[in-house]
N, CA, C and O atoms as a MOPAC input file, in Angstrom:
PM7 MOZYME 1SCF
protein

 N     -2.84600 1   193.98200 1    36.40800 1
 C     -3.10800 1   192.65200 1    35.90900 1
 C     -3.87900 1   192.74500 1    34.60200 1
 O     -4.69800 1   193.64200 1    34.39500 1
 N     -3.65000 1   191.98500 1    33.90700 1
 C     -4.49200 1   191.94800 1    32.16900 1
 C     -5.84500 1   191.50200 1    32.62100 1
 O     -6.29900 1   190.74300 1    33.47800 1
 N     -6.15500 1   192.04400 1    31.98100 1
 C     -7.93100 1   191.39300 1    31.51000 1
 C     -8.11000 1   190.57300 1    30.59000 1
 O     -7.21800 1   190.62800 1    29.74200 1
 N     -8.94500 1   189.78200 1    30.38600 1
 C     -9.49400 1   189.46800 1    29.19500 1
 C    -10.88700 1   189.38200 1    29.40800 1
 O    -11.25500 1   188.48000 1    30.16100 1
 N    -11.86100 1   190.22100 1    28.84500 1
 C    -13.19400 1   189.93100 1    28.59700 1
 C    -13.37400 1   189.25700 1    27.40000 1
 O    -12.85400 1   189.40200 1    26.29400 1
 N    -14.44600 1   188.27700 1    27.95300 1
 C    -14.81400 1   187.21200 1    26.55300 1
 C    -16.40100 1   187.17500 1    26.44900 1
 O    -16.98900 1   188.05000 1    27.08500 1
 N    -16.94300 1   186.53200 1    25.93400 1
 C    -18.13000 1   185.89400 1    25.77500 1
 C    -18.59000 1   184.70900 1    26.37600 1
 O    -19.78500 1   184.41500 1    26.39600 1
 N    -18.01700 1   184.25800 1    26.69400 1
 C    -18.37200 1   182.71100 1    27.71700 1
 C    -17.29300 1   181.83900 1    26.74300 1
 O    -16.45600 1   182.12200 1    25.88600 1
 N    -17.75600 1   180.74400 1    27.31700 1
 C    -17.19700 1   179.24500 1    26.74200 1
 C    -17.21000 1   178.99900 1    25.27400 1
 O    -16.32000 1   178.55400 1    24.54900 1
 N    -18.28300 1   179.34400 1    25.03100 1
 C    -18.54900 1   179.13600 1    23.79000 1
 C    -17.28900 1   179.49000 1    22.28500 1
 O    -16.81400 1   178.88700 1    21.32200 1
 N    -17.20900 1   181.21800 1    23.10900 1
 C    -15.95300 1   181.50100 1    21.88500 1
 C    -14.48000 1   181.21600 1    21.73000 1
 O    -13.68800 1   181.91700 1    22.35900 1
 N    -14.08500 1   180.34300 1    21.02500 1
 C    -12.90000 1   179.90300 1    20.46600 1
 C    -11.84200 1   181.00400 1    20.80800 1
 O    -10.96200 1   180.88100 1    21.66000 1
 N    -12.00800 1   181.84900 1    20.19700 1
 C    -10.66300 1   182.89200 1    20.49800 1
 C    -10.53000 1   183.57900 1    21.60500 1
 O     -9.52900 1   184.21300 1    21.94000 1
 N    -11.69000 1   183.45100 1    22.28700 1
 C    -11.43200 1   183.50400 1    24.21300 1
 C    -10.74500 1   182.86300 1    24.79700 1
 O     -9.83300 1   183.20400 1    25.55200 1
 N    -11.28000 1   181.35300 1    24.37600 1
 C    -10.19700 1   179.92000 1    24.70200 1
 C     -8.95200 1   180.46100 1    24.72600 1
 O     -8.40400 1   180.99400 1    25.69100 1
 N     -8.37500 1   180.25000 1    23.23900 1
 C     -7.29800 1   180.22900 1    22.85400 1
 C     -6.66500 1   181.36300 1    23.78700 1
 O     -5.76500 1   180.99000 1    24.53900 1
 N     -7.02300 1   182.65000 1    23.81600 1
 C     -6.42600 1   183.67100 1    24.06200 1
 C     -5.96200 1   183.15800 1    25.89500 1
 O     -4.82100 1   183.36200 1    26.30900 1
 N     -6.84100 1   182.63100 1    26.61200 1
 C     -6.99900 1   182.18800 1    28.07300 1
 C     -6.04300 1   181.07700 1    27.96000 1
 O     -5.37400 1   181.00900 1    28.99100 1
 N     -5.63200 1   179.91200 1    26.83400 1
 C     -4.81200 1   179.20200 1    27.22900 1
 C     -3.82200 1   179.65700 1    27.01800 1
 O     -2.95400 1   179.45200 1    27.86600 1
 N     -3.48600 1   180.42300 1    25.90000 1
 C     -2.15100 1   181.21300 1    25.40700 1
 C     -1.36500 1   182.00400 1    26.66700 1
 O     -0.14900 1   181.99400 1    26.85700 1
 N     -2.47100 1   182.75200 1    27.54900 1
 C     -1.93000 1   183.39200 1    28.88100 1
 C     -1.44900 1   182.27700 1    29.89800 1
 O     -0.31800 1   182.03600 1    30.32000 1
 N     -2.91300 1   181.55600 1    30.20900 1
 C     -1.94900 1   180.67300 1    30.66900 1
 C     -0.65500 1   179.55800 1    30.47500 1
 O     -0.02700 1   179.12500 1    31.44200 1
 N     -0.41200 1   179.23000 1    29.26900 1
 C      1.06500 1   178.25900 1    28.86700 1
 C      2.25900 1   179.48000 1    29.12100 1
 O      3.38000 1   178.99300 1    29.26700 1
 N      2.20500 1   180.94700 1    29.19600 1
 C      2.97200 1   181.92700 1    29.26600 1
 C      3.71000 1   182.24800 1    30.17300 1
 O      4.83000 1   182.75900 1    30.19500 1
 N      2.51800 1   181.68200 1    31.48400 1
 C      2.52600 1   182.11500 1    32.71800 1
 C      1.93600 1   183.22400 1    33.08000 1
 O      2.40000 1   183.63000 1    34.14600 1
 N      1.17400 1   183.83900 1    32.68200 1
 C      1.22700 1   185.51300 1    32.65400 1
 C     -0.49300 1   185.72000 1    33.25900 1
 O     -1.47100 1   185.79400 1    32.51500 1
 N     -0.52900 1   185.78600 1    34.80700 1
 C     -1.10000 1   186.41900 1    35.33800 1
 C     -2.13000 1   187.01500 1    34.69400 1
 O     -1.84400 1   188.00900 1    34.02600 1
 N     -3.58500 1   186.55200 1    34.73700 1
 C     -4.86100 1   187.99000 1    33.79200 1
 C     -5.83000 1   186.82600 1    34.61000 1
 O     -5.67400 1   185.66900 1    35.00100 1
 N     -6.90800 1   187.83600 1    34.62500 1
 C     -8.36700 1   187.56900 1    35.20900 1
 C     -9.33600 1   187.67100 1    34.17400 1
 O     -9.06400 1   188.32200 1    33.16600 1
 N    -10.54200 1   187.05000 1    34.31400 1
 C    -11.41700 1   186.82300 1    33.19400 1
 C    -12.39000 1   187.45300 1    33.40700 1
 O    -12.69700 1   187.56400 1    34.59400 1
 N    -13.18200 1   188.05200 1    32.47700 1
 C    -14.86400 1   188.77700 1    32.51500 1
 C    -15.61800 1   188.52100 1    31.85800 1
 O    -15.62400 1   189.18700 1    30.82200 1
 N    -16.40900 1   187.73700 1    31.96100 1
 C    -17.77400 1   186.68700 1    31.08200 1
 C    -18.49700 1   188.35300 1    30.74400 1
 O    -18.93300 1   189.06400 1    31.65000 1
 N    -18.49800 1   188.53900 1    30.06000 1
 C    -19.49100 1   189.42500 1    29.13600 1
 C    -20.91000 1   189.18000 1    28.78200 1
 O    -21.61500 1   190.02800 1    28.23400 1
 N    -21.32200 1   187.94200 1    29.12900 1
 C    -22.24800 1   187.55700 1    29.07100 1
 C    -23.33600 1   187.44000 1    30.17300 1
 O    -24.55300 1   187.28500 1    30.07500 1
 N    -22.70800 1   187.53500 1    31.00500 1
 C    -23.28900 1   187.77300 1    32.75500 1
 C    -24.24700 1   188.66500 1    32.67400 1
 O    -24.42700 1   189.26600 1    31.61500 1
 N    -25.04500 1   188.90600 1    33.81600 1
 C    -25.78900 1   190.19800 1    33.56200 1
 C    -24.93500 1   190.95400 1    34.58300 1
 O    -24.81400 1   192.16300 1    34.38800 1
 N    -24.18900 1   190.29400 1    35.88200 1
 C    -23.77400 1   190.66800 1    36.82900 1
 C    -22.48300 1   191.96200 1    36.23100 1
 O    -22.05100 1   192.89200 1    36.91200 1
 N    -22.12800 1   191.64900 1    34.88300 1
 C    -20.73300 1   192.26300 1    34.21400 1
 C    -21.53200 1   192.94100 1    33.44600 1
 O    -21.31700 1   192.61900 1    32.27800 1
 N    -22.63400 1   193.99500 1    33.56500 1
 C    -22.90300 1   194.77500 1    32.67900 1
 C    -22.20300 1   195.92000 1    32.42500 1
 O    -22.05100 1   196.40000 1    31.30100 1
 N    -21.68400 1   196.46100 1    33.65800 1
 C    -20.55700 1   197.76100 1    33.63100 1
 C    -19.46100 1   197.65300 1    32.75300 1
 O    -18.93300 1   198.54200 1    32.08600 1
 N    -19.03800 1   195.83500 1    32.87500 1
 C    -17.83900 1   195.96300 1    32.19900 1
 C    -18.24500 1   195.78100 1    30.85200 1
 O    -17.41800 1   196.06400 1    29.98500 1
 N    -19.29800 1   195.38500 1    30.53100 1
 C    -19.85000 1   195.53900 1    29.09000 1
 C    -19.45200 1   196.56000 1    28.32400 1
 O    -18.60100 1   196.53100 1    27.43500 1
 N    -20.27000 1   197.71200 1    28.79900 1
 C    -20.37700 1   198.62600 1    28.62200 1
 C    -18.70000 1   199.60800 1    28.63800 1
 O    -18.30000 1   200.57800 1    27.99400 1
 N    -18.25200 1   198.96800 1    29.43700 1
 C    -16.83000 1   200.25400 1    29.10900 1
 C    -16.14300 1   199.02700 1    27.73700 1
 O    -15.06300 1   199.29900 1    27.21200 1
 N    -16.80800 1   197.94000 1    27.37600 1
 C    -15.95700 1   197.30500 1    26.24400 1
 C    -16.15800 1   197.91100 1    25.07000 1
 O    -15.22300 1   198.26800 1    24.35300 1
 N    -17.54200 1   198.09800 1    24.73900 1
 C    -18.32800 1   198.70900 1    24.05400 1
 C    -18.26700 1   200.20500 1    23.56000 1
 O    -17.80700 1   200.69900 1    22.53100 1
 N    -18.91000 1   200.76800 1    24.69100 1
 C    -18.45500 1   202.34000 1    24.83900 1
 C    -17.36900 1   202.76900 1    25.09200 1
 O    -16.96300 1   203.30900 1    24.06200 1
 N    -16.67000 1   202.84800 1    25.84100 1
 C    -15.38300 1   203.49000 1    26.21000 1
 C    -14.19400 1   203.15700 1    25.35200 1
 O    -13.46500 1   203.94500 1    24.74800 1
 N    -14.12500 1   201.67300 1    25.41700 1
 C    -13.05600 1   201.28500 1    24.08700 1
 C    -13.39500 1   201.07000 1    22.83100 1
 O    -12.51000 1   200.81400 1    22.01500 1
 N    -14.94800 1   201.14600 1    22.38900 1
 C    -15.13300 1   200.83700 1    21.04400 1
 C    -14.89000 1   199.61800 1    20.53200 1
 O    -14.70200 1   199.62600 1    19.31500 1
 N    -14.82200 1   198.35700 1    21.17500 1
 C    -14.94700 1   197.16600 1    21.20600 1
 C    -16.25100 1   196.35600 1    20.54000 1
 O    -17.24100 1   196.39500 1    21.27000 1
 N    -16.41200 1   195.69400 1    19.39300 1
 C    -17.93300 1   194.80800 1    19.60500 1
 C    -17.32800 1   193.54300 1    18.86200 1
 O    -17.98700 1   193.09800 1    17.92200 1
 N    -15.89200 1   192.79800 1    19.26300 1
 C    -15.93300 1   191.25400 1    19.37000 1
 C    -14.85900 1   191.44700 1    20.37000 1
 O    -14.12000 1   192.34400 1    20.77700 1
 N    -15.20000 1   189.74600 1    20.65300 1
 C    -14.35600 1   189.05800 1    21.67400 1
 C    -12.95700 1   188.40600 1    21.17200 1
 O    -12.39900 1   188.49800 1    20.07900 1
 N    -12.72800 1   187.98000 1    21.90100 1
 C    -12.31100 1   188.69000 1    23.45500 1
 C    -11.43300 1   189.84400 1    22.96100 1
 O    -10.94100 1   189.91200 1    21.83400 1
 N    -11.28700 1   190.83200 1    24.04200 1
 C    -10.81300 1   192.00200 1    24.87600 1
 C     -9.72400 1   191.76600 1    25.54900 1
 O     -9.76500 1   191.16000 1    26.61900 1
 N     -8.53600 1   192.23800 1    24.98300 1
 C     -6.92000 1   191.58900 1    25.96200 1
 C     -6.96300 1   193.63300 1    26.46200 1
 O     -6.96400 1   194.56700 1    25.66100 1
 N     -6.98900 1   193.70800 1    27.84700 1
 C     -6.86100 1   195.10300 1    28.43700 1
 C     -5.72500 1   194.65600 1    29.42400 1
 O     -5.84900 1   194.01400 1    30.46700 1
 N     -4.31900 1   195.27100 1    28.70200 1
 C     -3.06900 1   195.68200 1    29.34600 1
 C     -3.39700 1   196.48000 1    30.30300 1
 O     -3.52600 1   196.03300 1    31.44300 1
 N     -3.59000 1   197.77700 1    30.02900 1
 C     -3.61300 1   198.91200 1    30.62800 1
 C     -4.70200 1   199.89800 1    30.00000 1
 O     -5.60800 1   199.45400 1    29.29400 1
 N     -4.57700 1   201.18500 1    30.27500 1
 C     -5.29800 1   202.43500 1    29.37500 1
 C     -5.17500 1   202.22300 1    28.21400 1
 O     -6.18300 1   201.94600 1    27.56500 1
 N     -4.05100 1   202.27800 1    27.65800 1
 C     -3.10200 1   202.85300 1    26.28500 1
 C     -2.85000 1   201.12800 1    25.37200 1
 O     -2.67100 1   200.82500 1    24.19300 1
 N     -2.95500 1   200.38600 1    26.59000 1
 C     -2.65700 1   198.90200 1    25.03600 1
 C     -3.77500 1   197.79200 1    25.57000 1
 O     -3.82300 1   197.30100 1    26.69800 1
 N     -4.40800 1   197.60500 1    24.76800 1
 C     -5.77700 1   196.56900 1    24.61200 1
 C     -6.02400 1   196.43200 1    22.84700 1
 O     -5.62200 1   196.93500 1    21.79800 1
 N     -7.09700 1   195.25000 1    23.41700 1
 C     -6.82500 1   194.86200 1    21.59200 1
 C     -7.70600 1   194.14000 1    21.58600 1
 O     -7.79300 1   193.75300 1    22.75200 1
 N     -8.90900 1   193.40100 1    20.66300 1
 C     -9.42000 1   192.77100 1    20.27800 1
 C     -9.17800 1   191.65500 1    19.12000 1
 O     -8.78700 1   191.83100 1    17.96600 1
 N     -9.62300 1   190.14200 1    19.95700 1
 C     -9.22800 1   188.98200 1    19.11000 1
 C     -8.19600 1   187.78500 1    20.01600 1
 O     -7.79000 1   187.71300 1    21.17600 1
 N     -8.04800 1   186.90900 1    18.72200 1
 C     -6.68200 1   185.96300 1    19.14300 1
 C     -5.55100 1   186.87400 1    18.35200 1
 O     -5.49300 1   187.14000 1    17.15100 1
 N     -4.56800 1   187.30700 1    19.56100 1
 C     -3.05000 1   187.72900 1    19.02100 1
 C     -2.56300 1   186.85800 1    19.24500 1
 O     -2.58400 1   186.89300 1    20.47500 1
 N     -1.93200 1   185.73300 1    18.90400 1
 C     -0.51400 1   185.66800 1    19.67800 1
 C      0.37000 1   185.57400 1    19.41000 1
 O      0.98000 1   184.54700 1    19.70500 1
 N      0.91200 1   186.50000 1    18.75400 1
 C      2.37000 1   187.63300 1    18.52100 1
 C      2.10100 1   188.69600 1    19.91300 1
 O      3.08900 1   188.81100 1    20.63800 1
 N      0.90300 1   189.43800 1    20.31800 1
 C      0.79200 1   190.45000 1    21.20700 1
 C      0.93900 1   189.75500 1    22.68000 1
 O      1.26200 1   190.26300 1    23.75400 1
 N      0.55300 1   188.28900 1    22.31600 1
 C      0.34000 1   188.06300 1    23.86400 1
 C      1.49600 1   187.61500 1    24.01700 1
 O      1.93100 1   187.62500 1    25.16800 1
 N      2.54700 1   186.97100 1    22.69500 1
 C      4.19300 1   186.53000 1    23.35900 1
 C      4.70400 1   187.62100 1    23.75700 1
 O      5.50100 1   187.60400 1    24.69600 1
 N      4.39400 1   188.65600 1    23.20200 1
 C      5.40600 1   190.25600 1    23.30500 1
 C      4.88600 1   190.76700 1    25.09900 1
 O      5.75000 1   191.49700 1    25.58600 1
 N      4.18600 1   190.61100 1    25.66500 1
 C      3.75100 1   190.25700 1    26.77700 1
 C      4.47800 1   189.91200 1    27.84900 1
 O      4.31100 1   190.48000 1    28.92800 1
 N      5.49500 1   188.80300 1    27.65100 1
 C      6.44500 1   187.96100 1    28.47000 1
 C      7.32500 1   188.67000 1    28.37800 1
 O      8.01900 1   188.57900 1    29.39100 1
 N      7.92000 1   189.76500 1    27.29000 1
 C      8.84600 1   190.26600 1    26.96500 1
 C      8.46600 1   191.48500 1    27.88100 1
 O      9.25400 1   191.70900 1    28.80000 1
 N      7.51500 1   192.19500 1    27.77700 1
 C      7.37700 1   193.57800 1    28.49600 1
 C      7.17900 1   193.37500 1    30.06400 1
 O      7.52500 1   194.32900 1    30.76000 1
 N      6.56600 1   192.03100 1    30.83000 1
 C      6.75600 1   191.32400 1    31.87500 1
 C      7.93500 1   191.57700 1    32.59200 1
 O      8.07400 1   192.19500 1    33.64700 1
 N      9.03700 1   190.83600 1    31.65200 1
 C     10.69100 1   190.38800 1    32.04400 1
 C     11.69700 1   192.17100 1    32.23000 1
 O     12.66000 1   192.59900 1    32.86600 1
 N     10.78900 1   192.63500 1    31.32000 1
 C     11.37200 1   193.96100 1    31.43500 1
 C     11.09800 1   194.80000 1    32.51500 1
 O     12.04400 1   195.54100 1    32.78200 1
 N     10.10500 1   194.93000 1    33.23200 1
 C      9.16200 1   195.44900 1    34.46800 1
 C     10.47000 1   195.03900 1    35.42600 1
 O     10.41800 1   195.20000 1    36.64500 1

């Protein structure tokens, strides 16, 4: 399932990116980054992927991305339909 870690409410291209998945249809769960409870996942945004803006679209290992795509997130439905 996709991820998206964001920043809370506040950031715009979290929004966008969260409504874009959802008008798609496309299945992803959310991670407030801002929590204290989500510090682990902080930290692998940060450290592990080298991440420091929001939001965080995590496909898998190998495809994640930082920001509003949405060219990456239509191409999405396409790699979906193909599965």
């Amino acid at each position: 399932m996709i991820t998206v870690y964001t920043t809370g409410h506040a950031c715009m291209r979290c929004r966008w990116t969260i409504r874009r998945l959802d008008d798609l249809g496309i299945r992803h769960r959310v991670v407030d980054l801002t929590n204290p409870a989500n510090a682990e996942a902080r930290t692998y945004v940060t450290d592990d992927l080298g991440y420091t803006e929001a939001p965080v679209v995590v496909v898998d290992d190998h495809d994640h991305w930082c920001g509003f795509d949405p060219d990456r997130l239509s191409a999405l439905t396409t790699h979906r339909e193909a599965s």
